[in-house]
N, C-alpha and C positions, 0 to 999 in steps of 0.2 A: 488538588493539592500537589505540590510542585516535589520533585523527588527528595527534594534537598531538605525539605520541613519535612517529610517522609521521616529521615535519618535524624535530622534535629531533634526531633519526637522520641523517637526510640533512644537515643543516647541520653536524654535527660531523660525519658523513665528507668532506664540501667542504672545515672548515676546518683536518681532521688528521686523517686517515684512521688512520695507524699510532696515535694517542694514543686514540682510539673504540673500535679493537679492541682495543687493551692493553685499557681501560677493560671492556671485554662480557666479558674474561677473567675481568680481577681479580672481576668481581661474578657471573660464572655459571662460569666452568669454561672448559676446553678448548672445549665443544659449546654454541651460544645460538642464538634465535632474532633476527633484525631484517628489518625494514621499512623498506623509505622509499617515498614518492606511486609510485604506477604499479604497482607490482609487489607480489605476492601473499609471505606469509612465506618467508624465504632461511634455512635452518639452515647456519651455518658449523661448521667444527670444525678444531681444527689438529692431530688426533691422525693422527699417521704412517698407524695402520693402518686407518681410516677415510678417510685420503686415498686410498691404494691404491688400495681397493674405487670409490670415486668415478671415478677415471681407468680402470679395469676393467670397468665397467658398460656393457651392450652397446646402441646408439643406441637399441632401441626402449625401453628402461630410462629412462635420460637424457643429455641432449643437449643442443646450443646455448640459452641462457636468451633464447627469445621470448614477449613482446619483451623487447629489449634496450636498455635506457639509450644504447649507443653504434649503435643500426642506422639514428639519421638520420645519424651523421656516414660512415658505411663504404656504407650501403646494405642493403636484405636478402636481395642475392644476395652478401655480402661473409665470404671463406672461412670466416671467425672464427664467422659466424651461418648458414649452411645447417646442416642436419641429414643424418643418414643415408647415401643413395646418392649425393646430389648431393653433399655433403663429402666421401665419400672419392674420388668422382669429381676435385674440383676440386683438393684436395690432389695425386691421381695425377699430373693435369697439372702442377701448380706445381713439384711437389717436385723435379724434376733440373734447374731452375736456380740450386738452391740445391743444389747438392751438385757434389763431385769437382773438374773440369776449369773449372767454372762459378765455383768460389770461389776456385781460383786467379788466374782473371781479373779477377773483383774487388777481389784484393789490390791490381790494378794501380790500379784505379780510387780506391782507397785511401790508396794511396801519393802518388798525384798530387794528393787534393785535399789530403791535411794538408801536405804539403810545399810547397805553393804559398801554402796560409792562412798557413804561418808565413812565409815570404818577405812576404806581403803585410801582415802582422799590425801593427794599431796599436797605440801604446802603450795599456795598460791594459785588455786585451781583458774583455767582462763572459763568463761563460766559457759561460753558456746560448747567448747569441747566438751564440760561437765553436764549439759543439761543433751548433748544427744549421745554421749554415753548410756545415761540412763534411760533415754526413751526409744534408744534401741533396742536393750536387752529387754525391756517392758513389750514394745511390739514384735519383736522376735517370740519372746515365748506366748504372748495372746495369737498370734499369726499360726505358730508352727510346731508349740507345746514345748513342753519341759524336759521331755526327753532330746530334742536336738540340743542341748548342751552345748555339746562339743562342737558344736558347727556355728553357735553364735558368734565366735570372734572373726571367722572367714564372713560371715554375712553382713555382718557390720561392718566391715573393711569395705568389702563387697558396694554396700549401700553407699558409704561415706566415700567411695570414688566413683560415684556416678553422679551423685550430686556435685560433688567437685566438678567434674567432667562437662555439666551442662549449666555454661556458662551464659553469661546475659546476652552474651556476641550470640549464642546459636538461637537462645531464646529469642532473640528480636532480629537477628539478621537469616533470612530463611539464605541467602545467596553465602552466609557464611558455613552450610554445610557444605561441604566437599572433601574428598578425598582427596589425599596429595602423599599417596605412597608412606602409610601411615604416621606421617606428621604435622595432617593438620588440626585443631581441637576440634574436628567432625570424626577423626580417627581415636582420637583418644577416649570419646564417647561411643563410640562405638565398640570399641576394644571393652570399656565397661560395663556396659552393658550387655556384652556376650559373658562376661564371666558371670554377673547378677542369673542372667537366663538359666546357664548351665547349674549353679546351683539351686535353682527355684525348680530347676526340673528331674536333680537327682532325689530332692528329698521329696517332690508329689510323687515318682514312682514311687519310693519306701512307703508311703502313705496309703498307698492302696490295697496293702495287707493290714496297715495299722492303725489301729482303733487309738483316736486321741479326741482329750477336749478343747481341744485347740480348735479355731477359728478354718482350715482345713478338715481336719478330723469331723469337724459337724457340718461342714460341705458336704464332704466325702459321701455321710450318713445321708443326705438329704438327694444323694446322687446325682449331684453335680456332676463327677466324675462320669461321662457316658463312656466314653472309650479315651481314656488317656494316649494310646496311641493314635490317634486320630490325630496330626500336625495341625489344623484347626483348633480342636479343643486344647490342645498343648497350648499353642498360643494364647486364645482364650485365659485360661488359667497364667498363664505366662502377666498377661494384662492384668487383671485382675489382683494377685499377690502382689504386684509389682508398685500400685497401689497404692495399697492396703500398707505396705511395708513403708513406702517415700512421703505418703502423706501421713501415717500416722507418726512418722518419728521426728521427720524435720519442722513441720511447724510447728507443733507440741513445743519442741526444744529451741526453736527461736522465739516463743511466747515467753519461756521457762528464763532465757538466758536475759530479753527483757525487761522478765519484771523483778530479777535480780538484779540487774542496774537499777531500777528505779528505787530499790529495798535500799539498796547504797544514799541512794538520794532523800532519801525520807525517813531514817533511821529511828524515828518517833513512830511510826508505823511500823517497821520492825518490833519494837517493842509494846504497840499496842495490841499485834495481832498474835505476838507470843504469850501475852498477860492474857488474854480473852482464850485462849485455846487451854491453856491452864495445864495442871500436872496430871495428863491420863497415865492410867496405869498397865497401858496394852498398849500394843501400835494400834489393835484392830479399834477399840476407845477413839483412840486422837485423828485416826481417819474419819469418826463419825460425828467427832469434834467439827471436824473442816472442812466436814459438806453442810454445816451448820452453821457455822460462824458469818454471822454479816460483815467483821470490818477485813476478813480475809475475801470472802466473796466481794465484798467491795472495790478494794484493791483488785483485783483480776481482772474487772469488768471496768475498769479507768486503763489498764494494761491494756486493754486487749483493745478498745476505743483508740488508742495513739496506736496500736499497733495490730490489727484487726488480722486474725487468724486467713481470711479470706481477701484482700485487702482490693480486690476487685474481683466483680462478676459481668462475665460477657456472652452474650448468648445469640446465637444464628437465627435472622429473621428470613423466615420459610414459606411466607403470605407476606402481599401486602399489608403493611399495618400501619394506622397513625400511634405514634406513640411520643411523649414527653411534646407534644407541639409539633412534630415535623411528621414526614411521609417517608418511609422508608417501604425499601424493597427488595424483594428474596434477593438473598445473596451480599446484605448488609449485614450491620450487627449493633447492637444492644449493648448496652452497658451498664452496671452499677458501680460510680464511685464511691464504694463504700467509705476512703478516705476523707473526701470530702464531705460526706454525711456526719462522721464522727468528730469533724470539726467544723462544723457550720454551727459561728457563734449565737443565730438565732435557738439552734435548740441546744446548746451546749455553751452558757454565758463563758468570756472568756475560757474560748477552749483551748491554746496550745499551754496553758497552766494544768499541771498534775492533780489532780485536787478527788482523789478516793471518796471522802466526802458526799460530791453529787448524787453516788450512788447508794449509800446510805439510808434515806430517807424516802428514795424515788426510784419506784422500777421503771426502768426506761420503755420507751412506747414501742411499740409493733412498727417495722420500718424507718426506726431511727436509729437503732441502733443495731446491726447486722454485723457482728465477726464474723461468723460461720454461714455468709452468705442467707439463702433463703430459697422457698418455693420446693418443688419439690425436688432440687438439684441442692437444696441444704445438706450440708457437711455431714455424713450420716454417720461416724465419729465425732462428734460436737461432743457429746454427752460423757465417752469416756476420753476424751482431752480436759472435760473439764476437771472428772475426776483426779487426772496424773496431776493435772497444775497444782491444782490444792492440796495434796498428800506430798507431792514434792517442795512445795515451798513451805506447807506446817512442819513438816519433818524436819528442813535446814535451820527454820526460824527457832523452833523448843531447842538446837542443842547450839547455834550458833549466834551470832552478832558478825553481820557481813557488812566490809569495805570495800571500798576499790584502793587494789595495793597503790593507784597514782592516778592523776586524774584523768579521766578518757570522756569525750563525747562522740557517742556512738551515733552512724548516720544508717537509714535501710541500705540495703544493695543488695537486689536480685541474687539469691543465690537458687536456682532447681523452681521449686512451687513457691518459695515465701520470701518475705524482705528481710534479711538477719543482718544485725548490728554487726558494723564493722567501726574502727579495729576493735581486736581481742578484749573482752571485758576480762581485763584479771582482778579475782579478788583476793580478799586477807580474812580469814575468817578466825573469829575469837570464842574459846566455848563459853557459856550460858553458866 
């Protein structure tokens, strides 16, 4: 593959990811090969049963894709990119704060930030900026507890300029990191992600005398912490938070800011899922309303299908292996087009139409349907992103009627980990 299709590659995944893989469909199939600078040929395929075998393939087969376009902005001890024992090591720890008695607690955390955004809400909110407001302050206090308070406005700045920072140019062009006397955007990402560091590492010291139920604080107890001065484990932890904090808030809030454009577009739906969730009488009620409601779950799972939490998975083959029909070998890589799974109009009739509906009636099948990827490299936050989606959109839906203040069609564009609509969704919101 010639350098030039290298670059042609990566600028049209920067500038429309989902319209490049439609595009690798229409002209090869299901199964293709692509390129872009840094990394060695990626075979995607969006054949169900090819997925399977992909997320079933045992670590020394294939495994985390190093390197990784995303392991300056997470780190390479960051869960998403270790391999093998360390991964399932680091999942063991993580995974029981994301589960049971942990995600009820978070409802609370939930509860309080959307209900306070809207109390505080200005006219005309743009709905990106409104939905990672919220799922800041959400993974800020599940991350780092209630008593950091005061330090969530600097952390959330903090976050929201590193994602800024790490742009589709650093993401796909590895030859556009450099230095150039702090002005080039490998400087400015850098710059941000030393302040990100310096705060992720004043508040683990404080942590190590203080008992929290925080997402840290049950680290802590489980002694994680070996020796915090140890510049390893610093790091470590550094990866880790770093995370936890950029994946739980930005994609959540690009799903969030999604399916509020789409709530504009189908305002009959707006009003079915308001009428179905009905008048509870507690927030704690209408949360349990919304992990219940089928035409609310419905809607998020057509949201999340055009716009898939995970919207590719790629993964380092480490043995010889035959996989999707061809022969690959260590030092290749693997891929799920999870886009083009979610619109392949044989399992999804007429799929670029919005239609909530399909999922109504039909739970979608094992390996056809994948937001939050799969295997045991699955989203290990799936579970409480889906909880924030659904308490944040019953919440706005019982006290609002949301428009778009003028008309906008939003397109993906690479921002950090996920595809967020650009431009600016501004709505208009009417109370109930």
């Amino acid at each position: 593959m010639t350098a030039f299709l290298r670059v042609r590659h990566a600028v049209h995944i920067g500038l429309n990811a989902p319209d490049f893989f439609a595009k690798q469909r229409d002209q090869f199939g299901n199964t293709f090969f692509v390129q872009v600078p840094g990394l060695n040929r990626v075979l995607f395929t969006s054949e169900p049963e090819y997925v399977s075998d992909l997320f079933q393939f045992p670590s020394d087969v294939m495994s985390s894709s190093l390197p990784s376009p995303i392991q300056p902005l997470l780190g390479e001890r960051s869960l998403i990119l270790v391999q093998g024992d360390a991964h399932r090591d680091e999942r063991r720890l993580l995974k029981p704060a994301f589960q049971g008695q942990c995600l009820i607690q978070y409802n609370r955390f939930i509860e309080d930030a959307i209900e306070t955004s809207c109390k505080q809400l200005q006219s005309d909110p743009v709905a990106q900026t409104w939905m990672q407001d919220v799922t800041l302050d959400v993974i800020l206090r599940a991350v780092f507890g209630e008593e950091e308070v005061s330090e969530r406005a600097e952390f959330a700045a903090a976050c929201r300029r590193l994602i800024g920072s790490y742009t589709a140019l650093l993401l796909l062009f590895p030859n556009a990191r450099f230095n150039a006397w702090g002005f080039s955007p490998w400087d400015r990402f850098l710059s941000a992600r030393e302040v990100l560091d310096e705060q992720i590492y004043r508040v683990l010291d404080r942590s190590i005398t203080r008992k929290s139920d925080s997402v840290v604080g049950r680290l802590m107890e489980e002694g994680a912490a070996t020796d915090l001065h140890d510049p390893k484990v610093r790091r470590d932890w550094r990866d880790r938070l770093t995370t936890l904090l950029l994946a739980g808030f930005e994609t959540t809030a690009n799903t969030l800011a999604w399916t509020l454009y789409h709530l504009t577009q189908h305002p009959e739906w707006q009003d079915r899922i308001a009428v179905s969730l009905g008048r509870a009488d507690s927030r704690e009620a209408l949360t349990r309303h919304a992990m219940k409601q089928p035409e609310l779950d419905s809607f998020c799972k057509e949201v999340m299908r055009l716009h898939p939490v995970v919207p590719l998975v790629i993964r380092s083959v480490l043995s010889p292996v035959e996989w999707a029909g061809r022969s690959l070998s260590p030092g290749e890589y693997a891929g799920v087009a999870t886009l083009n799974i979610h619109t392949d109009p044989t399992l999804y009739p007429d799929p670029m139409r919005f239609d909530p509906a399909r999922f109504l009636d039909a739970k979608p099948k094992l390996h056809e349907y994948v937001p939050f990827g799969g295997g045991e490299k699955k989203c290990l936050g799936y579970g409480f992103a889906l909880h924030e989606i659904k308490i944040v959109i019953a919440t706005i839906l019982t006290r609002f009627r949301i428009a778009l203040t003028s008309p906008v069609y939003p397109k993906p564009r690479i921002q950090g980990l996920a595809l967020m609509p650009k431009p600016e969704i501004r709505l208009t919101l009417s109370p109930r």
